[in-house]
N, C-alpha and C positions, 0 to 999 in steps of 0.2 A: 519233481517240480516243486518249487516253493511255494506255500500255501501264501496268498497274499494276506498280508494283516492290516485290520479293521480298525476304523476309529478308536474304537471302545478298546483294545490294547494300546496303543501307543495314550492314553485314557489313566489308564493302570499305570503304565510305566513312567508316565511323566506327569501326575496330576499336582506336583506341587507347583509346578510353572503352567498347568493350567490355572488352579488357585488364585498363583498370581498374577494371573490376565483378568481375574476377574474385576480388580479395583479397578483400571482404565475400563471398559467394558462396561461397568456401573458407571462410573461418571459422564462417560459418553452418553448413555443412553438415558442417564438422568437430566443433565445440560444439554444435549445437543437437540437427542430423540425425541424426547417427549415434547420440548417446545414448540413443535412443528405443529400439535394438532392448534395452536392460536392462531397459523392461520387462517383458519377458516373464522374470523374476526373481521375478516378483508371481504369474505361473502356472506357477512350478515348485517342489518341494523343496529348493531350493537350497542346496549344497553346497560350501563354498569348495574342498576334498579334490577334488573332483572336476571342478569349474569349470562356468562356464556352459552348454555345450551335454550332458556327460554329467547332469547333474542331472535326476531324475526332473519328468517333465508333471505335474503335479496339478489341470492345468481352474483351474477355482474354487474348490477347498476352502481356500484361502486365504485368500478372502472373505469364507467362510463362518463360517472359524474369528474372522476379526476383527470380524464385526460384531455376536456374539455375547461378546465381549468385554467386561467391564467399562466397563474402561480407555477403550475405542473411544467410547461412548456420553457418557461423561466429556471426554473432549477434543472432540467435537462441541459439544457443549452448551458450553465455556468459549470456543472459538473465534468462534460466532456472539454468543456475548454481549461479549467482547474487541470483536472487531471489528464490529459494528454498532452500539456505542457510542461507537466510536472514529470509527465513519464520522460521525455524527450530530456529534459535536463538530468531528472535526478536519475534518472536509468543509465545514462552514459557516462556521467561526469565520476560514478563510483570505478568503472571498468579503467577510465584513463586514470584516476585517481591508484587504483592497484597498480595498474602496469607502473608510474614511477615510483613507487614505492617499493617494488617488485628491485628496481632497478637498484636503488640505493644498496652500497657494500657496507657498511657502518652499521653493525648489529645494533648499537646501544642508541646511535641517534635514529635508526630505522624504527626499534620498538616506542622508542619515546614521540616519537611522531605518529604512530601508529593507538597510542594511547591517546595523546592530544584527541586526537582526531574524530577515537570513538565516545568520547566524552560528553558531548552533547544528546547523543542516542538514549542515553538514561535519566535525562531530563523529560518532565512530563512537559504539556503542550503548555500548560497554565502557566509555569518556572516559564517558560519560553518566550510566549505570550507577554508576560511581565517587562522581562528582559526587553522585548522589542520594544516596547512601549517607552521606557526609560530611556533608552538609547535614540530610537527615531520618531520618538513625539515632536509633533512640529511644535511646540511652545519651550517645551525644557527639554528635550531628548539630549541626550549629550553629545553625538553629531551634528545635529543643527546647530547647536551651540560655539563649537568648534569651527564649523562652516560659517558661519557671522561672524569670529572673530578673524577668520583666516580673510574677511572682505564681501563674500556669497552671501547671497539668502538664503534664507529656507526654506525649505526642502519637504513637500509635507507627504513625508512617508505613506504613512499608515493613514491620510486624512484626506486623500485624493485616489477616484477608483483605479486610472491606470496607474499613478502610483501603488497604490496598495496591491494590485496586479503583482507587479516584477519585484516587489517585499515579497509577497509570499510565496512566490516560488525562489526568492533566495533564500529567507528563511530555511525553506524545507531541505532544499539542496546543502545547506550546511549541518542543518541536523541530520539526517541519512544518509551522507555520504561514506563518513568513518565507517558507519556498520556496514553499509552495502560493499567496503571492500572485501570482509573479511571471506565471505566466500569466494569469490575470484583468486584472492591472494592464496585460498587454499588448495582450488583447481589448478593454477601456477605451481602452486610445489610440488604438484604430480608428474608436472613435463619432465619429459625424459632430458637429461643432460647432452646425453649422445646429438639431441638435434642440435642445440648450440653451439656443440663444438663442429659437429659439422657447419654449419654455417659462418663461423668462426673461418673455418679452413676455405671457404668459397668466397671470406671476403667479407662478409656481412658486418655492419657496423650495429650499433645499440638498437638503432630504428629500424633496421630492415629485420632483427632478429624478433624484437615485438611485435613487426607488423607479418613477419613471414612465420614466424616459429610460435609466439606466445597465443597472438590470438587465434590462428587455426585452432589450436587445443583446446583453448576454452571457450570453443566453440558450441558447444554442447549445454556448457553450464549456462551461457548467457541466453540459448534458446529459451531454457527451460523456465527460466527465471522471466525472460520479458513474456512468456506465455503467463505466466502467474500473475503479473504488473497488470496485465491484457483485462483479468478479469475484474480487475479494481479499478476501471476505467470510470464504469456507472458509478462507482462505491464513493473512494476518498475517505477522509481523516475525518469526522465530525467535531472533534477537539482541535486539530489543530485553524479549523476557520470559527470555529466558536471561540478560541483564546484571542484569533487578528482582528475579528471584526468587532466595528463601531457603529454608529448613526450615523456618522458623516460618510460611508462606505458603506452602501448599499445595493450597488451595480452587479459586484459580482458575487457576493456574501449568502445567495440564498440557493442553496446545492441541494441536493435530494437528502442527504442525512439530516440537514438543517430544518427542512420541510418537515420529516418524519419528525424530529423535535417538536417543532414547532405546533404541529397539529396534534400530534398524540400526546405529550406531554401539557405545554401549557392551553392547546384547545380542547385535549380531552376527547378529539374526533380520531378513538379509536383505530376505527373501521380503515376509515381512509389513510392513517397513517400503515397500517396494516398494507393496505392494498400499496401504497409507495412502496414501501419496502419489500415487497412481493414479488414487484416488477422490477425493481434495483437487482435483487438477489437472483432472478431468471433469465434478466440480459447476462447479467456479469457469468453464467455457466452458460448462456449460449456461446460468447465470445470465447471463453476458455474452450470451450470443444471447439469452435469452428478453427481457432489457434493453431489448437495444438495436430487437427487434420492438415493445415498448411505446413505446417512445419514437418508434417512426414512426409509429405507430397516434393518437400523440396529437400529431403534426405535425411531431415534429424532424426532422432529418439523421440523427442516428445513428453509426453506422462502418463501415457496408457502404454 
């Protein structure tokens, strides 16, 4: 019988790629780990005079005192409607986005489109921000401009809240779309050939082949992926509504990460920026689990 072998051999035999698990391993625990004991910032009085550990215990009135808040109830409500609007567009629009792109026979106009497209993704939210400003300011934007001379008014993009609304969820939809292809496009080179041709021989034209053959398969990946979306529901981009928004747009402008800004940085009320983000960070793993238990309950993988 085989003697079974023990950590501490496979230890000896491979410690140089132990070694080198150490530097992720250190960073993790350095960035990720150790930041964690701040929150307990969120159940204290917190005092910068006095620092971390003298700062008075407060339990949960911190909590209490937030959820009781205006302002709290206000950034709940603009956060799930931001971003569940944003999921519903920007979450779909990349998967149709791949599938024709998928389609196209033209190597060189297929990748040159495929560049176009992911080009905006590496721009930061401020470049972005700018850009829209320049383009659909209602006073000189260079589409309002354009639209006056074509006979139309103006159009005040960014300077009216339901405008400013359907900006930024195009915005966002144009800048993530390019990159959200790229994984699907690569779930799609995995389909086996054999179904298309079968399908091919039963008949099937471009569309039935995508809607019978491609997305069955990447079936899987787009689980996994709108379970992940799921859990950035509470969250959102804090850059990208701090580059759109103004003073004249104020309706929907103020979202939990804003909040957390806003109080911890230029109020300096620690605590309660703490305790926001506390609650941000423990819905958005509630949702993620509860997701991803639906999704096995109706047959998929999942991420456990």
């Amino acid at each position: 019988m085989a003697q079974k072998k023990t950590f501490f051999y496979y230890l000896r035999r491979d410690w140089q790629l132990y070694l080198l698990l150490l530097v992720p391993f250190t960073f993790a625990f350095i960035f990720k780990y150790l930041p964690l004991s701040g929150l307990l910032v969120a159940f204290k009085d917190y005092n910068i005079i006095k620092g971390f550990w003298a700062s008075e215990w407060v339990g949960f009135e911190v909590f209490k005192d937030l959820f009781t808040r205006p302002e709290f109830a206000k950034a709940v409500r603009n956060t799930l409607l931001l971003n569940l609007s944003d999921l519903i567009l920007s979450f779909t629009v990349p998967i149709m986005l791949a599938l024709l792109i998928n389609e196209i026979r033209g190597n060189v106009f297929k990748r040159v489109n495929q560049t176009i497209l992911y080009l905006p993704h590496f721009l930061s939210w401020v470049i972005i921000g700018a850009l829209a400003y320049q383009l659909l300011g209602f006073g000189s934007g260079m589409i309002n401009n354009l639209i006056e001379q074509l006979g139309g008014g103006r159009i005040p993009f960014l300077q009216e809240d339901l405008h400013w609304l359907f900006s930024y969820l195009a915005i966002g939809v144009w800048q993530g779309m390019g990159w959200g292809t790229i994984i699907y496009l690569a779930a799609m080179s995995g389909v086996n050939p054999e179904l298309y041709e079968a399908a091919t021989v039963d008949g099937a034209g471009r569309w039935r082949k995508m809607w019978h053959v491609t997305l069955p398969c990447i079936r899987p990946t787009i689980v996994v992926l709108l379970i992940l979306s799921l859990g950035n529901v509470m969250g959102g981009s804090f850059e990208r509504v701090f580059a759109l928004q103004n003073m004249a747009t104020t309706e929907f402008t103020t979202t939990i990460p804003i909040l957390v800004y806003r109080w911890g940085i230029e109020n300096g009320d620690f605590s309660r920026a703490t305790a926001l983000g506390l609650f941000q960070a423990v819905i958005g793993l509630i949702l993620v689990l509860a997701s991803d238990r639906v999704a096995k309950r109706m047959g998929e993988d999942g991420l456990l």
